[in-house]
N, C-alpha and C positions, 0 to 999 in steps of 0.2 A: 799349260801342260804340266807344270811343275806342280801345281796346284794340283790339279786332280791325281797324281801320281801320292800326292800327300797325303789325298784325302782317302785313298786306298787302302794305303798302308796302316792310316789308323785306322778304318774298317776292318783290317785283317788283324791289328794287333787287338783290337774288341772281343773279334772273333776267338781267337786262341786264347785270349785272358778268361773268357764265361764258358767255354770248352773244359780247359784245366782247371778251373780255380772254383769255387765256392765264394762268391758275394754277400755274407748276410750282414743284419743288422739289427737292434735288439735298443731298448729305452732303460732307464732305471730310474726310478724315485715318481712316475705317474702316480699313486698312492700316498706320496709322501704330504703334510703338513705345512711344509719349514724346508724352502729352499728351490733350487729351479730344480728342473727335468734334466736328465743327461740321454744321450744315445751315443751308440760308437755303431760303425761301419767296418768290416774289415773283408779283405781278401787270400784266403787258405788256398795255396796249391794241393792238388791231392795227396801229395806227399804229405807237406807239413798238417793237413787234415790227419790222416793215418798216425803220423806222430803225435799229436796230442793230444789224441784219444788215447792211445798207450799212457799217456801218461795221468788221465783220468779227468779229463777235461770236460765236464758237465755245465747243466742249469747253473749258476751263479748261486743262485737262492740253495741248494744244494750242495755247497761246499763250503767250508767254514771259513771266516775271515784267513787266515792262517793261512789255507791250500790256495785261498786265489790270491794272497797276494805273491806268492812261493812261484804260482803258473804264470802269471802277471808277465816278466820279463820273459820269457817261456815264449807265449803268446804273440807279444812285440817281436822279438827275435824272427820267430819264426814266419811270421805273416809277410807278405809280398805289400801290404800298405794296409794301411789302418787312417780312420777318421775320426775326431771328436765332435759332435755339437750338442748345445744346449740353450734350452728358453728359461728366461726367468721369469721370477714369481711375478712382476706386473705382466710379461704375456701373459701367462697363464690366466691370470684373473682379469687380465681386457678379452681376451679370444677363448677361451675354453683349454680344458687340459689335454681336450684332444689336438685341436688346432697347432696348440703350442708345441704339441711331443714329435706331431709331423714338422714343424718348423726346424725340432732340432735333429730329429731324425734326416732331412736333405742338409742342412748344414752339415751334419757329420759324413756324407757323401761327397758331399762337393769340397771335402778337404783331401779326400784320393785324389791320385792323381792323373787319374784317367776315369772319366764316367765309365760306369758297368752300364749293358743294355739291359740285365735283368739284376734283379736283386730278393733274396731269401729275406722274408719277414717274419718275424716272431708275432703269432696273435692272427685272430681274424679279420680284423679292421686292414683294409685298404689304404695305402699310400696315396691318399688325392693330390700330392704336389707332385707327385712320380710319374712323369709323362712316357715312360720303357715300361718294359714288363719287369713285374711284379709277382712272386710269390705268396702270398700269406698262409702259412702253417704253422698249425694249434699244437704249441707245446714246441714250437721252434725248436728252442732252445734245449731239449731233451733229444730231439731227432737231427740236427744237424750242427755239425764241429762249428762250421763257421759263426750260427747265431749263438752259442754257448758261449763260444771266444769272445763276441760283440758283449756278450751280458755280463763277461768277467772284466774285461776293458771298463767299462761304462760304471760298474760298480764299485771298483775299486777305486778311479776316479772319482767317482761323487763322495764314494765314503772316506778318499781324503781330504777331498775341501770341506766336508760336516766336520771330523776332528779338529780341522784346524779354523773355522767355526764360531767352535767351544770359547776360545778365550775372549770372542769380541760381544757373544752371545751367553755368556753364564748365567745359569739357574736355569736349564733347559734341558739338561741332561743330553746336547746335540753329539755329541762326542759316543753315544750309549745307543740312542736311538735312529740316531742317524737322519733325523727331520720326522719320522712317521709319527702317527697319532697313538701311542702309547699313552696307559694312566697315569701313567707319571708326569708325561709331556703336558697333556691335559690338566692336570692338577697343578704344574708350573704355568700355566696357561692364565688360570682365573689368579694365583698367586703375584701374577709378576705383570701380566697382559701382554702385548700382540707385539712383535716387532716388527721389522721390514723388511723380514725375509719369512713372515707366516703367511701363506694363502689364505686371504681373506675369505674368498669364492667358497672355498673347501668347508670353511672354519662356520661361514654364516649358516651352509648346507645342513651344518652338523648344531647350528644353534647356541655355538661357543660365543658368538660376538654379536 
């Protein structure tokens, strides 16, 4: 009896969490070079939705290093839980970069702390490890508070660990470009060669190695 009285209650607390709140989720660095994948998870009450949109809480790619890392504790604060996960560059380059981004995409899920039944996705692509429902909408991150949040979380994170990077990685410009495939990068590329945080997968695609 105890037991099913338990298991109610987190049914009902489910309920009200996907009611009031906004679940999205969003990846950063799929395009990138040099370095894993990031994704963050977060949970927006409609309130704190309402508030950081007031406060101009966009696409990531959309607001300058400066505003998101300014919104950054904003964001934290305000969210009812947040999650990080990430695959690194040997997933990536044994399983593919999609396999890898959903790997880090439920890692960062399964760091809240209550499973959502449904979850807000950035992009067309389907969540195949996501056994609840599932949203995928194009431009997420421009129509909804919560996948914007996920994309300012996940960014800012990745582009702290790319700075700090920089000192074990020099001659790469990681610190500037943040892992992606810039001429610069490129041109430190054939200069210096490959390390063990470049995706090789990516790199052979493009003919670099």
């Amino acid at each position: 009896m105890k037991w099913i009285i338990q298991e109610e209650k987190e049914e009902d607390h489910l309920q009200i969490l996907n009611k009031d709140s906004e679940i999205g989720i969003d990846e950063v660095g799929r395009g990138s070079v040099f370095g894993p994948v990031f994704s963050a998870a977060i949970v927006l009450s409609k309130k704190s939705g309402l508030t950081l949109k007031k406060l101009g809480i966009n696409d990531s790619k959309k607001l300058t290093p400066k505003k998101r890392k300014d919104v950054f504790p904003k964001i934290i604060t305000l969210s009812s839980d947040y999650g990080l996960g990430q695959s690194s560059v040997r997933e990536i380059d044994l399983l593919g970069i999609r396999y890898a981004t959903e790997l880090s995409m439920i890692r960062a899920v399964k760091k809240l702390k209550h499973m959502p039944s449904e979850l807000l996705i950035d992009g067309p692509l389907p969540l195949r490890l996501w056994e609840s429902n599932q949203r995928n909408i194009i431009s997420g991150d421009s129509k909804f508070i919560s996948i914007a949040s996920a994309s300012i979380i996940a960014k800012v994170m990745r582009d702290s660990l790319m700075e700090r990077l920089e000192s074990k990685y020099p001659g790469y410009f990681i610190f500037k470009n943040k892992g992606y495939g810039t001429k610069q990068h490129f041109s430190s590329l054939k200069e210096n060669g490959l390390t063990n945080l470049h995706r090789k997968s990516f790199l052979n695609k493009l003919n670099l190695i």
